[in-house]
C-alpha positions as CSV (number, residue, x, y, z in Angstrom):
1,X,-14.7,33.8,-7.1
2,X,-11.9,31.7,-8.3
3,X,-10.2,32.1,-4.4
4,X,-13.5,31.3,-3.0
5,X,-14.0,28.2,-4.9
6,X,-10.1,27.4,-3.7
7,X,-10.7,27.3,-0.4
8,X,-14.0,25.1,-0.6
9,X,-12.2,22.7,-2.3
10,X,-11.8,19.3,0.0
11,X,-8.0,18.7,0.3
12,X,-6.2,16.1,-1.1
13,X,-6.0,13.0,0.3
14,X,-2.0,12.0,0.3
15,X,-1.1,8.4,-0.8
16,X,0.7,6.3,2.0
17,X,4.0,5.8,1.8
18,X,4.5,2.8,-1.3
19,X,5.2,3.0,-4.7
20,X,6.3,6.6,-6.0
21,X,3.1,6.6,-8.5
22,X,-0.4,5.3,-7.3
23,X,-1.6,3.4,-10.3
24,X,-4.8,1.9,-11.6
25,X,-5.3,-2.3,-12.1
26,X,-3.6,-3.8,-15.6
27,X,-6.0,-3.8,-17.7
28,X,-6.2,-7.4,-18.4
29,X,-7.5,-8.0,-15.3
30,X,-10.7,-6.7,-16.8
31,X,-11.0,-9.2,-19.7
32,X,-8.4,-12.2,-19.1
33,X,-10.6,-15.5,-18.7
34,X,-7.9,-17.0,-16.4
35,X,-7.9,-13.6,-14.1
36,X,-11.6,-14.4,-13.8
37,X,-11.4,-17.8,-12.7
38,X,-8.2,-16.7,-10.1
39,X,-10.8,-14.2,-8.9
40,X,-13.2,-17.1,-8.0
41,X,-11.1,-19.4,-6.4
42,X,-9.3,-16.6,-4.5
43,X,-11.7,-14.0,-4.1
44,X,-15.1,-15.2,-4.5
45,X,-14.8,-18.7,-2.7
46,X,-12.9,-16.8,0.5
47,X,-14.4,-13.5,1.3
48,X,-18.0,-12.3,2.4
49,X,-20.3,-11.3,-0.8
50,X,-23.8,-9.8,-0.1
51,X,-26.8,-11.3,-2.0
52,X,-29.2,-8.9,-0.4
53,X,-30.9,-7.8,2.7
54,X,-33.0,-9.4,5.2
55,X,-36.5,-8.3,4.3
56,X,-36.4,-9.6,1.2
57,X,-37.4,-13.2,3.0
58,X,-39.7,-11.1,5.5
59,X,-42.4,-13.6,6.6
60,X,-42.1,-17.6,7.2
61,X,-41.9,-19.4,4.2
62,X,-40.5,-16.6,1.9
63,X,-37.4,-17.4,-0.1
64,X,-35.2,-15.5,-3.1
65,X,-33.2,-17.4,-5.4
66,X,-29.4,-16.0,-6.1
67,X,-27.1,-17.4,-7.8
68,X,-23.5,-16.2,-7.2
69,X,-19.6,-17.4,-7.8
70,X,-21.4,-19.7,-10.1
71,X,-23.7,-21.5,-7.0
72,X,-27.6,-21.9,-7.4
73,X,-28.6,-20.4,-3.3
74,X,-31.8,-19.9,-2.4
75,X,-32.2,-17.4,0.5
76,X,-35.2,-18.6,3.0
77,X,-37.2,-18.0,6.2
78,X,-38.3,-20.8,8.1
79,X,-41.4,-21.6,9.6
80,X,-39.8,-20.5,13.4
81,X,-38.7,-17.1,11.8
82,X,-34.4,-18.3,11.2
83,X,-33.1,-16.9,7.7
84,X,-31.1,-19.8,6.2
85,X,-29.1,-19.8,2.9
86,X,-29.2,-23.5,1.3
87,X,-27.5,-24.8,-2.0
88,X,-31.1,-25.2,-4.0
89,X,-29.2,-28.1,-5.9
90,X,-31.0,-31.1,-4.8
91,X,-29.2,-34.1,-3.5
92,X,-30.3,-36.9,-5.4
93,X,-29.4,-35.9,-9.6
94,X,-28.2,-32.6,-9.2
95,X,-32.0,-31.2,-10.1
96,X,-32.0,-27.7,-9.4
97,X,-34.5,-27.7,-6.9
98,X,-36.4,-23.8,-7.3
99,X,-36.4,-20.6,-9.2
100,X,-37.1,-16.6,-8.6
101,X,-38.9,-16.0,-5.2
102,X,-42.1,-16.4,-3.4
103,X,-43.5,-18.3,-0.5
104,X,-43.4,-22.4,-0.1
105,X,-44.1,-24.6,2.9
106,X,-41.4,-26.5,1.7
107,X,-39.3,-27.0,-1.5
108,X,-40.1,-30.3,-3.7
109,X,-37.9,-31.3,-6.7
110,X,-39.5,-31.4,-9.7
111,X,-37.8,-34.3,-11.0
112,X,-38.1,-37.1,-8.5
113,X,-40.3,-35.1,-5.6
114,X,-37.7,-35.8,-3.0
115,X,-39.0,-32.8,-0.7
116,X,-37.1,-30.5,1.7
117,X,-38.0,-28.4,4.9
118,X,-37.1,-24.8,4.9
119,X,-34.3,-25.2,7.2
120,X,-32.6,-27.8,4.5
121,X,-33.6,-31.1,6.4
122,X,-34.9,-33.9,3.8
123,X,-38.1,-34.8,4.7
124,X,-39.8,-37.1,1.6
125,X,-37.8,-39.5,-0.6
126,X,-39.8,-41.4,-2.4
127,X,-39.3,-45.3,-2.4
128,X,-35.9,-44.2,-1.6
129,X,-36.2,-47.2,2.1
130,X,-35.5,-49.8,-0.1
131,X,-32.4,-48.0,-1.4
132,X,-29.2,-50.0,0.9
133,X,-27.3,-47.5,3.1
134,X,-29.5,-44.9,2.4
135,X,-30.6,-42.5,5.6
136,X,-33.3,-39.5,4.9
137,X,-32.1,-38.3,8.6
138,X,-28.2,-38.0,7.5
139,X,-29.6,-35.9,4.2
140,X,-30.0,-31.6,3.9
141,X,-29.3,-28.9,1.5
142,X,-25.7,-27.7,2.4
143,X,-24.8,-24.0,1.8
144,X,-22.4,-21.3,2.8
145,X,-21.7,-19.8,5.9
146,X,-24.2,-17.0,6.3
147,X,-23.7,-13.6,8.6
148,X,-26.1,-10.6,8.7
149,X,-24.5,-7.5,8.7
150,X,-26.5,-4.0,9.6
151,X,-29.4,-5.7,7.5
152,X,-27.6,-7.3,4.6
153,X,-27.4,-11.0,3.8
154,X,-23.6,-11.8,3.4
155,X,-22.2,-15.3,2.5
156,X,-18.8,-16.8,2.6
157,X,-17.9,-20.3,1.0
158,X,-15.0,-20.4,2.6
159,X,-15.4,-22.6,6.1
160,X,-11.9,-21.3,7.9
161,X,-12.8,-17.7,6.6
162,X,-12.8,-15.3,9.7
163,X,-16.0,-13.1,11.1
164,X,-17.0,-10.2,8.7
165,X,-18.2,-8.1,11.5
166,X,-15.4,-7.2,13.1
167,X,-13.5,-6.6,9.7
168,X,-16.2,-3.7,9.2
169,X,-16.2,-2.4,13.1
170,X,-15.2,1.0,12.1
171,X,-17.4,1.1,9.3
172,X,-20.7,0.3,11.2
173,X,-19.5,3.3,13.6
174,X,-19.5,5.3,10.5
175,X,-23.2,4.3,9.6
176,X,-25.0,4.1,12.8
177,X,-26.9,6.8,12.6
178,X,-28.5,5.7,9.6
179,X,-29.6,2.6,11.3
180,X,-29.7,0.6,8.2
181,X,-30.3,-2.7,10.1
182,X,-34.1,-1.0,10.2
183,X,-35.1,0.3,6.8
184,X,-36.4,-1.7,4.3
185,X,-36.4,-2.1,0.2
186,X,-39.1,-0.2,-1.4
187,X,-37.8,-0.7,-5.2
188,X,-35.4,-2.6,-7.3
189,X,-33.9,-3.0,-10.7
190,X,-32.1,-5.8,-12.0
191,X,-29.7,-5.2,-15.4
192,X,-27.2,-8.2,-17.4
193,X,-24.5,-5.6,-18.5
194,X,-21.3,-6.6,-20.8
195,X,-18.5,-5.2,-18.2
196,X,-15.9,-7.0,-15.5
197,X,-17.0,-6.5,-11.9
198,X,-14.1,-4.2,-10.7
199,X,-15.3,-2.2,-14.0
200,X,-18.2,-1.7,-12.3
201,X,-16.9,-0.9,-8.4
202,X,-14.3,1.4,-9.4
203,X,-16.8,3.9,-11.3
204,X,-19.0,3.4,-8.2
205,X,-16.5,4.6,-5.9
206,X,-14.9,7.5,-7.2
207,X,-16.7,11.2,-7.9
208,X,-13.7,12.5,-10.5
209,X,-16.1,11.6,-13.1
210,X,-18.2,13.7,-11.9
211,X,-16.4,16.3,-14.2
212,X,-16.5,14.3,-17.4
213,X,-19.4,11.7,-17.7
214,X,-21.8,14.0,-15.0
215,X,-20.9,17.2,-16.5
216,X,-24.8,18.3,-16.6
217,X,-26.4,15.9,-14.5
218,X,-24.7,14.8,-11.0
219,X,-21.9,17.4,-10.8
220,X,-24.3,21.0,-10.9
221,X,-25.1,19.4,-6.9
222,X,-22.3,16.9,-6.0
223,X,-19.6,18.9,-7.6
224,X,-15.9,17.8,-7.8
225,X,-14.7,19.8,-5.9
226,X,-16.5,19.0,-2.6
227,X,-15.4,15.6,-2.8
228,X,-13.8,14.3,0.0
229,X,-11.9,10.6,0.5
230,X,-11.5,8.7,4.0
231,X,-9.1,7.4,5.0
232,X,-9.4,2.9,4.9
233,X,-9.6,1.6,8.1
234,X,-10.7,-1.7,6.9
235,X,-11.6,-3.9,3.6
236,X,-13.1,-1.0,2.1
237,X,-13.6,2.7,1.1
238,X,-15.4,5.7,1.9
239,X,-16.2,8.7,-0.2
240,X,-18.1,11.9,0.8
241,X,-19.2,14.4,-2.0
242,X,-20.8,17.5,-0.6
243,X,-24.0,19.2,-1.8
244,X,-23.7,22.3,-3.9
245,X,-27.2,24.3,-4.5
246,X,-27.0,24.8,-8.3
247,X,-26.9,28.8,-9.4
248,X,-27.9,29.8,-13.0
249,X,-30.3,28.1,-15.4
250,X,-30.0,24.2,-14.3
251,X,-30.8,21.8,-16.8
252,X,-34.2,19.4,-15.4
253,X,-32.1,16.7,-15.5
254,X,-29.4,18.4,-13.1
255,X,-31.8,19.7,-10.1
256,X,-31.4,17.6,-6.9
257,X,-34.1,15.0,-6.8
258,X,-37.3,15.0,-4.2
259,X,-36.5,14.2,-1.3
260,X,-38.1,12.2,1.7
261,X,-38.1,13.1,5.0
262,X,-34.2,13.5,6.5
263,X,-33.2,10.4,9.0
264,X,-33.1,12.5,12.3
265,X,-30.7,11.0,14.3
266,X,-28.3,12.3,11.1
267,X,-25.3,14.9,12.1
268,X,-26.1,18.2,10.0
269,X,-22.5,17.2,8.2
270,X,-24.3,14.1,7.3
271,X,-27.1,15.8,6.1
272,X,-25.3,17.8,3.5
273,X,-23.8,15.3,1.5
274,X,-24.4,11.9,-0.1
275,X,-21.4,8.9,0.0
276,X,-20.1,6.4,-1.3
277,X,-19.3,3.3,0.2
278,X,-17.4,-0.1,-1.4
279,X,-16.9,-2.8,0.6
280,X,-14.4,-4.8,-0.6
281,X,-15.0,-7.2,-3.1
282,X,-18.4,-5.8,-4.3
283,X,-20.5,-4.5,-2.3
284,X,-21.7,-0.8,-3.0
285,X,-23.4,1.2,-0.6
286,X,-25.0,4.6,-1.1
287,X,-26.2,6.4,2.3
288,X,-28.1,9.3,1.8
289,X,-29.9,12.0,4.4
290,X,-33.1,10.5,3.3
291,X,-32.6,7.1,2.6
292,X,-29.7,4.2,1.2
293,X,-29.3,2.8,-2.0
294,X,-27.5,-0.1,-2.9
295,X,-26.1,-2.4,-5.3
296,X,-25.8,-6.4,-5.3
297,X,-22.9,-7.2,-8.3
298,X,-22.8,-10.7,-9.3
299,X,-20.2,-11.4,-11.5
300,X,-20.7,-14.0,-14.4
301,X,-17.3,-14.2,-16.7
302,X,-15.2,-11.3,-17.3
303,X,-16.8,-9.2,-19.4
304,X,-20.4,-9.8,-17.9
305,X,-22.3,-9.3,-14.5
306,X,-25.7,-9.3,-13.0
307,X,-26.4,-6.2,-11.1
308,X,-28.9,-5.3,-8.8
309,X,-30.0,-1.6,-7.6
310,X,-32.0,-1.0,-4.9
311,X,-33.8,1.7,-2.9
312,X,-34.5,1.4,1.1
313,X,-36.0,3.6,3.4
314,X,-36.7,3.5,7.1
315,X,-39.6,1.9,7.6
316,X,-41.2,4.5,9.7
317,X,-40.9,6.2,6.0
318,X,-43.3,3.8,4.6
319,X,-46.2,5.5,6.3
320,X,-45.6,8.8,4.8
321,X,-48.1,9.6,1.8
322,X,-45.1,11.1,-0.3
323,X,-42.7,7.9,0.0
324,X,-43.9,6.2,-3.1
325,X,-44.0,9.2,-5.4
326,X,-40.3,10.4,-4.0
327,X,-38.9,7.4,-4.9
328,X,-40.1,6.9,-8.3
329,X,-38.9,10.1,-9.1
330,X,-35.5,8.9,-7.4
331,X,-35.6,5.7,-9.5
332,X,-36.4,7.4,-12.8
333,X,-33.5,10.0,-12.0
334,X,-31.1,6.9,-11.4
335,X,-31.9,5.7,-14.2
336,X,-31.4,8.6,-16.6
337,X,-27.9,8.6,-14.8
338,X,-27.5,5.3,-15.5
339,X,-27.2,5.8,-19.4
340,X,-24.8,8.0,-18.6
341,X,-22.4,5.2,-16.7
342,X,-23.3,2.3,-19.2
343,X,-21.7,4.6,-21.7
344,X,-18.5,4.9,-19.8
345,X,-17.9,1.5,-18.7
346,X,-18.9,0.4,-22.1
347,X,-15.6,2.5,-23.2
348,X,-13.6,1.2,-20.4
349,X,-14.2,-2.8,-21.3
350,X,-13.5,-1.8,-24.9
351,X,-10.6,0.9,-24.4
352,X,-9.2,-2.3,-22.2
353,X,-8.4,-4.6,-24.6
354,X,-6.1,-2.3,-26.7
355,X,-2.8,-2.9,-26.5
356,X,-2.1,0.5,-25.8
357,X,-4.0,0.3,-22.9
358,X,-2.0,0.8,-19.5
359,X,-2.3,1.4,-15.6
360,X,-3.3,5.0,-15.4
361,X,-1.7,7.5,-12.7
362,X,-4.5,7.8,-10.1
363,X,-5.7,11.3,-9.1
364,X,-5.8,11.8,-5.2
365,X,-10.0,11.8,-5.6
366,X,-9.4,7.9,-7.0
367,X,-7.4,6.8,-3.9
368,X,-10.4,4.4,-3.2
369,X,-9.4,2.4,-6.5
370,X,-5.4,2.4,-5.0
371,X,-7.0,1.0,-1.8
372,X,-8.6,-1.7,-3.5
373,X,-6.2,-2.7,-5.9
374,X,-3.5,-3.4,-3.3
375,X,-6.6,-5.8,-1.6
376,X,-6.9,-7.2,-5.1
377,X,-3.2,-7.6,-4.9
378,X,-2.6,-9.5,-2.1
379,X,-5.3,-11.9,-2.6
380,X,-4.6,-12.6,-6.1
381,X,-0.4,-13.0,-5.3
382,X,0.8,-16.2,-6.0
């Protein structure tokens, strides 16, 4: 048995050559308030950051507030159908203009009712023609630059920054037969949890713990040992952990959840495992035979964040009667997981601010955190 298990085993993925011992972030980048703010002015004001997907403003009129890299946005579709991403600060007192989501024929300040089409033009200022060298035509709700990618919302403060497309070229190739461009969100969750961001994207993106925090739960079916690690083409990482039927008396808990109906156009490789994706800074991707989940991450200081789970399907899926009952079983199996994962990261942030904490050797299954610490590297070099 032992030789059989041997020679299932995914091989190790070698380190390229650099230093002589792969090692983890200091960590005081977890917790120092002047890391954080370095992170914002070099990280989160330059590179693309998803605040969510495009169905989430599906009809005319529908908006989403987000607020991200400390900026109130409000994500909106316009009467024609164009999805637009607008500061929601107005431009007369700094008002923030709207909250949460819904659907609006236009957005009105509530403080002096100076009123704004969806697609950010200024269309009512009240009294404001008797105001010298004002001009209601020359006024609109600024906001990032905004680029859809494979059905996610991604925005980028950063005017000189270059495409995000072609950065992820080889990384679409990977996903295309999931078409995620076409599913759709069936169910979120939104948690406020006491950790730093790369806290929170480095436990996404590595299985080892799978061993350790997942003993009973995750690792019965995605054991260790099928785990396999791309290698990075690109501003992110790929994992693969292979399904394992479960033998023996299996904990509830540890059975592989319903599932949907499998994607079709999905290789039989694909089919058999679930992965991992992290695109770098914080995006977190989970595709799945059935379905994808995925995380928004919103970092608010260093030792708190805003995170968002969600659940899509295709959206042929949506007219199958067992959709809705599949994925609340899903959801209430993530979130028995989840307690899990809070009670790990909740180590980590406190384990980080001994002073006996140090950068840990890296196994070869945590190359993915190597990867992105040399991206966190060069961004954050002086």
């Amino acid at each position: 048995m032992a030789e059989e298990r041997t020679a299932r085993r995914a091989p190790a993925l070698a380190y390229p050559a650099g230093p002589a011992e792969a090692r983890g972030l200091d960590p005081a980048s977890y917790r120092d308030p002047e890391i954080f703010a370095r992170e914002r002015a070099r990280i989160f004001s330059r590179e693309w950051l998803c605040i969510g997907r495009v169905e989430d403003v599906a009809r005319p009129g529908d908006y989403a507030s987000v607020d991200i890299a400390g900026e109130p946005l409000v994500m909106v579709r316009d009467r024609d159908g164009a999805l637009h991403v607008h500061s929601r600060v107005c431009r007369h007192r700094s008002m923030i203009l709207v909250e949460g989501s819904g659907n609006a024929g236009n957005f009105v300040c509530p403080y002096h009712a100076w009123t704004y089409a969806l697609d950010g033009r200024l269309v009512g200022a009240p009294e404001m023609d008797r105001s010298p060298g004002f001009a209601r035509e020359r006024c609109r709700l600024p906001g990032p630059r905004v680029e859809i990618w494979l059905g996610f919302v991604f925005v980028n403060f950063d005017p000189e920054a270059s495409p995000l497309a072609p950065r992820l070229a080889p990384l679409s190739g990977a996903l295309a037969n999931w078409s995620l461009a076409d599913m759709v969100t069936v169910r979120s969750f939104e948690f406020e949890l006491g950790w730093n961001w790369k806290v929170m994207c480095e436990n996404f993106i590595e299985a080892y713990h799978h061993l350790g925090a997942h003993r009973l739960s995750l690792e019965p079916f995605l054991p260790t040992r099928l785990v396999q690690v791309e290698e990075s083409k690109g501003p992110y990482a790929i994992v693969h952990m292979g399904h394992a039927k479960p033998v023996g008396h299996v904990p509830e808990e540890a059975r592989a959840p319903t599932a949907l109906p499998d994607i079709a156009a999905l290789t039989a490789g694909q089919r058999g495992r679930s992965s991992l994706v992290h695109v770098f800074p914080c995006h977190l991707i989970s595709p799945e035979a059935d379905r994808m989940e995925y995380y928004t991450v919103f970092p608010l200081a260093p030792d708190r964040l805003r995170v968002r789970k969600h659940f899509c399907v295709p959206r042929a899926a949506l007219a199958e009667p067992r959709t809705d009952a599949a994925i609340g079983e899903l959801a209430a199996r993530h979130l028995a997981y989840r307690i899990e994962d809070v009670a790990i990261n909740d180590g980590v942030m406190k384990g980080s601010g001994s002073r006996y904490a140090a950068r840990g050797h890296l196994s070869h299954l945590e190359r993915p955190l190597w990867d992105f610490r040399r991206w966190w590297d060069e961004r954050m070099a002086d």
